[in-house]
KOLPA-500403 format. One record per residue (C-alpha): residue number from 1; residue in three letters; z, x negated, y negated. Coordinates in steps of 0.05 Angstrom, whole numbers, plus 5000, padded with zeros to 4 digits. Example, Ala and Ser with C-alpha at 12.3 -4.5 7.8 and 13.67 -1.06 7.14 Angstrom:
+-----+---------+------+------+------+
: num : residuo :    z :    x :    y :
+-----+---------+------+------+------+
:   1 :     ALA : 5156 : 4754 : 5090 :
:   2 :     SER : 5143 : 4727 : 5021 :
+-----+---------+------+------+------+
***
This chain:
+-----+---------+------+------+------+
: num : residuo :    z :    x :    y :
+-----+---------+------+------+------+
:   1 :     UNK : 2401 : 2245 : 3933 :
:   2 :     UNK : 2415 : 2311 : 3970 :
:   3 :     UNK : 2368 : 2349 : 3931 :
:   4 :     UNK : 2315 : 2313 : 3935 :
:   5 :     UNK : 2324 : 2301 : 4017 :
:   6 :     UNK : 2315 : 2372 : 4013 :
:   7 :     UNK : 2260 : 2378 : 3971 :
:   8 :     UNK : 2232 : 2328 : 4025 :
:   9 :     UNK : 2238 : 2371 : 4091 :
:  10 :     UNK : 2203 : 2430 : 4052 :
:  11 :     UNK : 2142 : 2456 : 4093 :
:  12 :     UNK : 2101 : 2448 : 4033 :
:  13 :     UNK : 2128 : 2379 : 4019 :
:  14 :     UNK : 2118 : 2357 : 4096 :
:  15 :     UNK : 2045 : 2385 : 4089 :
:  16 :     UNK : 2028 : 2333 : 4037 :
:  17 :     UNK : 2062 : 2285 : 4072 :
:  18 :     UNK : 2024 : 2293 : 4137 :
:  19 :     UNK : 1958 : 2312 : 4112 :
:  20 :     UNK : 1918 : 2266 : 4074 :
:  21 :     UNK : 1872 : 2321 : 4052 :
:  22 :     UNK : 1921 : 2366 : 4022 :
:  23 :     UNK : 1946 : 2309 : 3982 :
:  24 :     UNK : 1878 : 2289 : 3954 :
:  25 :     UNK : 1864 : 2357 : 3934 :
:  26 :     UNK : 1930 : 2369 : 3903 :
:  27 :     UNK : 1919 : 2302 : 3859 :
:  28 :     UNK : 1851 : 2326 : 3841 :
:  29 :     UNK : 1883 : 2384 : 3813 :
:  30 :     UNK : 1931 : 2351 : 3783 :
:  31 :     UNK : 1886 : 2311 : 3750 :
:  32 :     UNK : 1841 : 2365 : 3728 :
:  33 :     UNK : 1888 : 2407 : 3701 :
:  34 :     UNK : 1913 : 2345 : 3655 :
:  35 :     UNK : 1840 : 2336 : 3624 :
:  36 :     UNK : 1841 : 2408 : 3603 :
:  37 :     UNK : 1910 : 2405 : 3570 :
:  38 :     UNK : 1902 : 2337 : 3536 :
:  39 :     UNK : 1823 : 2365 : 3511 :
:  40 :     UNK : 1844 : 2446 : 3502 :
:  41 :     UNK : 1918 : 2453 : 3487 :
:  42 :     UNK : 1939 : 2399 : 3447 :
:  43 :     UNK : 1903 : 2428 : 3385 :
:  44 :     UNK : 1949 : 2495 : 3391 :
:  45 :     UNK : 2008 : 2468 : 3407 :
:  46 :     UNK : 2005 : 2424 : 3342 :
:  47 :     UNK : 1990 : 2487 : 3303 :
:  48 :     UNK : 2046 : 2531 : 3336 :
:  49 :     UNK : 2095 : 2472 : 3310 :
:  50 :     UNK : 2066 : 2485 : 3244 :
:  51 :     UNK : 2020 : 2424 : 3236 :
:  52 :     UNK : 1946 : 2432 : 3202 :
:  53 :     UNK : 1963 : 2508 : 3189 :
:  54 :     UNK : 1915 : 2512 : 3132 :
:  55 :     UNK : 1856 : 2477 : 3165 :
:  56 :     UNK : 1811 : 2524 : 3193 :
:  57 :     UNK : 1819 : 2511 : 3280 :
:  58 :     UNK : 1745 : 2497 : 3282 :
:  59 :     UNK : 1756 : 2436 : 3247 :
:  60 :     UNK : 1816 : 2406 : 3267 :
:  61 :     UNK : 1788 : 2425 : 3340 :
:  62 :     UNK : 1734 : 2367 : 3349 :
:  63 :     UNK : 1781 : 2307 : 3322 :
:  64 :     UNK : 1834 : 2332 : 3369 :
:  65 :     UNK : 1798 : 2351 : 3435 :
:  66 :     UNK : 1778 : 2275 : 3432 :
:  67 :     UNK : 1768 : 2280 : 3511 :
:  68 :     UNK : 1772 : 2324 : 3584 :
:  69 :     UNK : 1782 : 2281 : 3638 :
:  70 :     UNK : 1774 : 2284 : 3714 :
:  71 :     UNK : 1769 : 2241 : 3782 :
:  72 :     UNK : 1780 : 2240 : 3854 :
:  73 :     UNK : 1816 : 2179 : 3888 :
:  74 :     UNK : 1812 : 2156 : 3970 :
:  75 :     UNK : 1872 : 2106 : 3981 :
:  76 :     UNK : 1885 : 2079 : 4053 :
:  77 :     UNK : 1935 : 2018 : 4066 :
:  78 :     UNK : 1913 : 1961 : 4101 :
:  79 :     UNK : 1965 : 1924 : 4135 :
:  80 :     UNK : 1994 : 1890 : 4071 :
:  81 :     UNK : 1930 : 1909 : 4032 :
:  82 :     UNK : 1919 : 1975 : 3998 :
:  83 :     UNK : 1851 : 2001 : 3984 :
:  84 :     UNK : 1829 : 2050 : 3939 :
:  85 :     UNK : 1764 : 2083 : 3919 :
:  86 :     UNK : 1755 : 2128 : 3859 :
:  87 :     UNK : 1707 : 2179 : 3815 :
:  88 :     UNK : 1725 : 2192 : 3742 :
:  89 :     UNK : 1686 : 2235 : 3699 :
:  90 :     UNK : 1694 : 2234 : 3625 :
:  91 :     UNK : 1665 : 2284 : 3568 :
:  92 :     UNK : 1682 : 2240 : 3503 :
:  93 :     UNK : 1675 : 2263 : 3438 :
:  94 :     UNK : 1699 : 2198 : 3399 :
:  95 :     UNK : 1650 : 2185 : 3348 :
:  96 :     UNK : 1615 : 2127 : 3368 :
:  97 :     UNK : 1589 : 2139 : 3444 :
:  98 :     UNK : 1590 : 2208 : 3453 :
:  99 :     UNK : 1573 : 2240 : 3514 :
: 100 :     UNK : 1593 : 2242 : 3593 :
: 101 :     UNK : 1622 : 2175 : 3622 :
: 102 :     UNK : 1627 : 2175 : 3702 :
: 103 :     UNK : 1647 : 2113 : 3744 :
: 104 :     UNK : 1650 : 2103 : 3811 :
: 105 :     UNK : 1706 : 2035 : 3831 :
: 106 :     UNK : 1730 : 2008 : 3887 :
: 107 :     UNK : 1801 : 1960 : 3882 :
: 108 :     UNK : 1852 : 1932 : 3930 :
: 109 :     UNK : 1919 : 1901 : 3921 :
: 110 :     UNK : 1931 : 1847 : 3973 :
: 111 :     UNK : 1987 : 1794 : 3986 :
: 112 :     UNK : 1969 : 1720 : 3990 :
: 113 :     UNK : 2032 : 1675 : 3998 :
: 114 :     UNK : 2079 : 1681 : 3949 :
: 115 :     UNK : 2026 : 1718 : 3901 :
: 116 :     UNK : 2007 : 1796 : 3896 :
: 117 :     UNK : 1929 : 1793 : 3880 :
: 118 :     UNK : 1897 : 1860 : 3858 :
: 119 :     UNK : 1821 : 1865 : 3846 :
: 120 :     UNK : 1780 : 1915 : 3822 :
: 121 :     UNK : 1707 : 1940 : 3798 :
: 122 :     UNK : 1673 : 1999 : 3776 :
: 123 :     UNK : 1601 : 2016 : 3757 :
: 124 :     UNK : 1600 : 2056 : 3700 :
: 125 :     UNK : 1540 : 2097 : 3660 :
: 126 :     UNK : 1555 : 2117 : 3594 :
: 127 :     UNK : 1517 : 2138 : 3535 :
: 128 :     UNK : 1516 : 2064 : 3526 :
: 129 :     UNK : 1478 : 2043 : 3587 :
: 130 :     UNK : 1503 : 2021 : 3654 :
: 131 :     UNK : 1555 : 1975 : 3655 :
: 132 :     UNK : 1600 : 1939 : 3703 :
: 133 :     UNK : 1673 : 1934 : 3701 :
: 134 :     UNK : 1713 : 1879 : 3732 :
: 135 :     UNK : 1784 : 1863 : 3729 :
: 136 :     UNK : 1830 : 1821 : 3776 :
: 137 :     UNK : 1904 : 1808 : 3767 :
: 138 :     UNK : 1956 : 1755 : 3796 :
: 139 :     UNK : 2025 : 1757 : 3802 :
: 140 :     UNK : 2073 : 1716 : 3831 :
: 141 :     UNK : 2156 : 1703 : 3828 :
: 142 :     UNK : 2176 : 1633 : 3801 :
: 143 :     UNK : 2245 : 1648 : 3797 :
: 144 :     UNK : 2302 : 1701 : 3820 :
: 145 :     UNK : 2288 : 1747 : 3765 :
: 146 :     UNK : 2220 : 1722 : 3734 :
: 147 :     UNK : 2148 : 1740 : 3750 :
: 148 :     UNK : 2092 : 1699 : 3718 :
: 149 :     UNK : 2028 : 1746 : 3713 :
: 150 :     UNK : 1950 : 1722 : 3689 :
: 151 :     UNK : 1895 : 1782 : 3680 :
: 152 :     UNK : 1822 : 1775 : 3662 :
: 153 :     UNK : 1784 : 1849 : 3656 :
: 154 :     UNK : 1710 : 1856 : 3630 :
: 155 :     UNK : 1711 : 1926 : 3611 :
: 156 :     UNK : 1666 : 1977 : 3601 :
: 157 :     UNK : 1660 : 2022 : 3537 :
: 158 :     UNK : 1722 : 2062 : 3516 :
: 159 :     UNK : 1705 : 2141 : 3524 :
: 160 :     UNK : 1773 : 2142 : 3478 :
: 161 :     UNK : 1761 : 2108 : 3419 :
: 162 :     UNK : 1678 : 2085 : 3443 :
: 163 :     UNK : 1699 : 2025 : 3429 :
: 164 :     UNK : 1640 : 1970 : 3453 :
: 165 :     UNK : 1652 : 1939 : 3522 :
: 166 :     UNK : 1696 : 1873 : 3520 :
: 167 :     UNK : 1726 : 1807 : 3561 :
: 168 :     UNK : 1793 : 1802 : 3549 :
: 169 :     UNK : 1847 : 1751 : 3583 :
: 170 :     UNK : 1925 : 1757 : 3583 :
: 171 :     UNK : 1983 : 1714 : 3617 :
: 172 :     UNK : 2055 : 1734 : 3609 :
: 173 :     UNK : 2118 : 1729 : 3636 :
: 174 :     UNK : 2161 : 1794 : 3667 :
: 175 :     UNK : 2241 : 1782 : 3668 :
: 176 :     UNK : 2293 : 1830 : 3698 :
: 177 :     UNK : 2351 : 1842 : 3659 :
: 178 :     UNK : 2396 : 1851 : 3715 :
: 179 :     UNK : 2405 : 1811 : 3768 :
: 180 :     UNK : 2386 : 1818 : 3841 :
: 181 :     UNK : 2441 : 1828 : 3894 :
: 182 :     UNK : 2429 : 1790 : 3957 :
: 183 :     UNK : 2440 : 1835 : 4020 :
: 184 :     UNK : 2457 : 1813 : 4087 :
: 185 :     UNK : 2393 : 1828 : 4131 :
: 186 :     UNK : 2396 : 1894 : 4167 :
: 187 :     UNK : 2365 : 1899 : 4231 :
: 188 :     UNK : 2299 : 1940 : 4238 :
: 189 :     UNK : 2321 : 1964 : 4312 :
: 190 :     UNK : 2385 : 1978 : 4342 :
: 191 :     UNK : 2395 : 2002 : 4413 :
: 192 :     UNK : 2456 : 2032 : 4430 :
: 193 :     UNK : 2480 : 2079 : 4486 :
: 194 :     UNK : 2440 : 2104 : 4543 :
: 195 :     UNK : 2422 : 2176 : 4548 :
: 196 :     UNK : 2397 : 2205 : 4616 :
: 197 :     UNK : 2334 : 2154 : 4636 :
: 198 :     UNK : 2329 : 2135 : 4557 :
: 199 :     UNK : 2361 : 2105 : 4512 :
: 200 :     UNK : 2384 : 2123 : 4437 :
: 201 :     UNK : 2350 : 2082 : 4383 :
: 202 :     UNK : 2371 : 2075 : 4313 :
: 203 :     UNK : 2311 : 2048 : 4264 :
: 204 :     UNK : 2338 : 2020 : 4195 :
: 205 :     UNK : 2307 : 1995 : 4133 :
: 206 :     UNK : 2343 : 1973 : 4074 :
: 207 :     UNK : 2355 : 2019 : 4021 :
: 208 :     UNK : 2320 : 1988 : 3964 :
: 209 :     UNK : 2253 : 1974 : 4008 :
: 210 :     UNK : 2232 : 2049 : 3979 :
: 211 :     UNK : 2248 : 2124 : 3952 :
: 212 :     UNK : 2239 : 2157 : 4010 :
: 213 :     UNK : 2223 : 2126 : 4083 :
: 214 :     UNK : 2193 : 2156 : 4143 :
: 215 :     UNK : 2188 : 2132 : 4223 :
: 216 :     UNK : 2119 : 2149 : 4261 :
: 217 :     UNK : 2097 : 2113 : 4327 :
: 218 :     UNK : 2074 : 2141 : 4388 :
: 219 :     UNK : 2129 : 2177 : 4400 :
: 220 :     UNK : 2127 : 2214 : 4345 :
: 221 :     UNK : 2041 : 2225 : 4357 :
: 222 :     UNK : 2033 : 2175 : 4299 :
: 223 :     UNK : 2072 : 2231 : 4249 :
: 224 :     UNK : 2121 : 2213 : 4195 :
: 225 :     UNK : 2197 : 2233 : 4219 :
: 226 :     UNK : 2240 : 2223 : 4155 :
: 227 :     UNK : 2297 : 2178 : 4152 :
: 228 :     UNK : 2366 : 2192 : 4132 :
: 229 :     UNK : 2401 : 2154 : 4070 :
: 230 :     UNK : 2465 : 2124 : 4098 :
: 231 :     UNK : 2494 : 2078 : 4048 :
: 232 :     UNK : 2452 : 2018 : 4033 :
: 233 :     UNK : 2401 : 2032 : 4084 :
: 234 :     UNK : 2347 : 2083 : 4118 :
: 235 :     UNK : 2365 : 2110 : 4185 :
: 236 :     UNK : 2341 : 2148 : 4237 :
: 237 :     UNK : 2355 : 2164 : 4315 :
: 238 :     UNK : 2320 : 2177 : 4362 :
: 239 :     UNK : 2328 : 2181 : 4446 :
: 240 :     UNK : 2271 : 2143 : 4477 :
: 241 :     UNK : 2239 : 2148 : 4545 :
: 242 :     UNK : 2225 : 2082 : 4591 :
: 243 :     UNK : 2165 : 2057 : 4567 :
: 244 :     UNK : 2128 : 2016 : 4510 :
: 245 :     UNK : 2130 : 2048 : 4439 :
: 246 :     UNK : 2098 : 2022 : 4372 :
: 247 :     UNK : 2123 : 2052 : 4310 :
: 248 :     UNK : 2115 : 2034 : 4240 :
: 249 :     UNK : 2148 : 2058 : 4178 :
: 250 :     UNK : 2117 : 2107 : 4125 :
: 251 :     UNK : 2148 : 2095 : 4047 :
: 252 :     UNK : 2144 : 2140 : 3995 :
: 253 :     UNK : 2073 : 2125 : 3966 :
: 254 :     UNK : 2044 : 2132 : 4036 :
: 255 :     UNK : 2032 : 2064 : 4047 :
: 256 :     UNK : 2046 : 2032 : 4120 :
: 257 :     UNK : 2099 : 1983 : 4132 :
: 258 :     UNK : 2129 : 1937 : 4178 :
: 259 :     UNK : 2178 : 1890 : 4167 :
: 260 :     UNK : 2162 : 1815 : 4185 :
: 261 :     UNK : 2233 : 1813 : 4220 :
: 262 :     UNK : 2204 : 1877 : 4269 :
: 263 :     UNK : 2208 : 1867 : 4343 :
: 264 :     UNK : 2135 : 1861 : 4383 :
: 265 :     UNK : 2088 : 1871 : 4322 :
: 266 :     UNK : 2014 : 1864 : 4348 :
: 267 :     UNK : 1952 : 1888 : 4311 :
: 268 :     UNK : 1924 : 1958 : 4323 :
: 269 :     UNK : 1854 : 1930 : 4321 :
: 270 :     UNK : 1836 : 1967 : 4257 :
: 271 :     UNK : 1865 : 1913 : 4215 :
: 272 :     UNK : 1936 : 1945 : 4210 :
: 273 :     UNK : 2006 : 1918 : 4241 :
: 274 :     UNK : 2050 : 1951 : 4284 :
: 275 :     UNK : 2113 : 1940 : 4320 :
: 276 :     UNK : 2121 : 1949 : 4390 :
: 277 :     UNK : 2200 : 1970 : 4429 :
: 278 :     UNK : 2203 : 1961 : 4511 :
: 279 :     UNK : 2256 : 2016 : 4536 :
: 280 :     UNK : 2284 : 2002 : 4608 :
: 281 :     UNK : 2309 : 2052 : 4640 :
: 282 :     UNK : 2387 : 2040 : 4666 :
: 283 :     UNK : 2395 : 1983 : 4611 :
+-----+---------+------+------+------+
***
């Protein structure tokens, strides 16, 4: 949409985009300010809607400040892996385990064949003890609009509810309701005329592949350039200089992405892909 395109090329909105600091400490925040609403506010706004008028707010305050919340997270993608490390702090009041819960977890989301594979653990101390929490999910497609799923978490006491920690196991199946419309592939590079010693490039993705899409390669000095929606697809042009360039795509949840169809991909040698475009000049 036009609006958000602009929301996009705001400076603020480009700082987050470009600076992996900014955005961690703007999701801190985020998350921060959440805990105090959900532990502080909740309480009030009940009362200004007129429910639990004629119980005195320092008792109605404890059952419904159950919990304030906070965490940092560190996510960097991987190739086709993602890999994320986080802190959560919890200050529970639920009845059973009161007290301050913090864990520190580590969990990645990787594609093996046909399957998505997502594993994760976290080492937890809670009023309980220490405890370990493990979890690891599989997913994979068995048909055009079916996804067959298994999960097995051993989890760690609840600062919610303090309910005692658990192994639980679940396999399901996932079905979209509407089905999926087969596109004609769309080419990730297109050259077309020849400006000066260059050449103009047009870079496409399809338009379902993300929200919001984004070129960087070394002729950008490795910094997201956002594409333009045209249609069913992601484009964006650009006049390139004789020479080798690797590029890459950006999507809207940061993570790095180059299509399997991309021309010259070669490894960067820190375990991520990218592709690689020869310009010569007079052709």
């Amino acid at each position: 949409m036009a609006w958000m395109e602009w929301l996009a090329g705001l400076p603020p909105s480009l700082l987050l985009q470009q600076s992996g600091t900014a955005y961690l400490l703007v999701n801190a925040a985020h998350i921060v300010f959440l805990g105090v609403l959900v532990g502080s506010i909740v309480s009030l706004d009940l009362r200004l809607l007129g429910a639990g008028r004629s119980l005195p707010l320092n008792l109605v305050g404890p059952f419904l400040s159950r919990m304030a919340a906070g965490g940092l997270a560190l996510a960097r993608p991987l190739g086709r892996a993602w890999v994320e490390t986080s802190l959560d702090i919890y200050d529970a009041t639920n009845g059973a385990a009161d007290g301050l819960y913090t864990a520190l977890g580590t969990s990645g989301r990787f594609a093996v064949g046909r399957a998505d594979l997502s594993l994760g653990a976290a080492y937890w101390r809670t009023p309980a003890g220490n405890e370990l929490g493990l979890d690891a999910t599989v997913a994979t497609q068995i048909a055009d609009r079916l996804v067959a799923y298994a999960r097995v978490e051993r989890a760690p006491t609840d600062p919610l509810y303090g309910t005692p920690r658990d192994l639980t196991a679940s396999f399901g199946v996932s079905w979209r309701v509407t089905k999926k419309r087969l596109a004609r592939a769309i080419p990730v590079v297109e050259l077309a005329e020849p400006i000066g010693r260059g050449r103009k490039v047009r870079f496409q993705l399809a338009g379902g592949v993300a929200d919001r899409a984004a070129v960087a390669g070394s002729f950008t000095d490795w910094k997201p350039r956002p594409m333009q929606r045209a249609q069913d697809r992601w484009v964006l042009e650009v006049v390139l200089e004789p020479g080798i360039h690797h590029f890459g795509f950006v999507l809207d949840d940061g993570r790095w992405f180059v299509p399997d169809d991309a021309p010259g991909i070669v490894d960067d040698g820190w375990g991520q892909r990218n592709a690689s475009l020869v310009i010569v000049e007079g052709r």
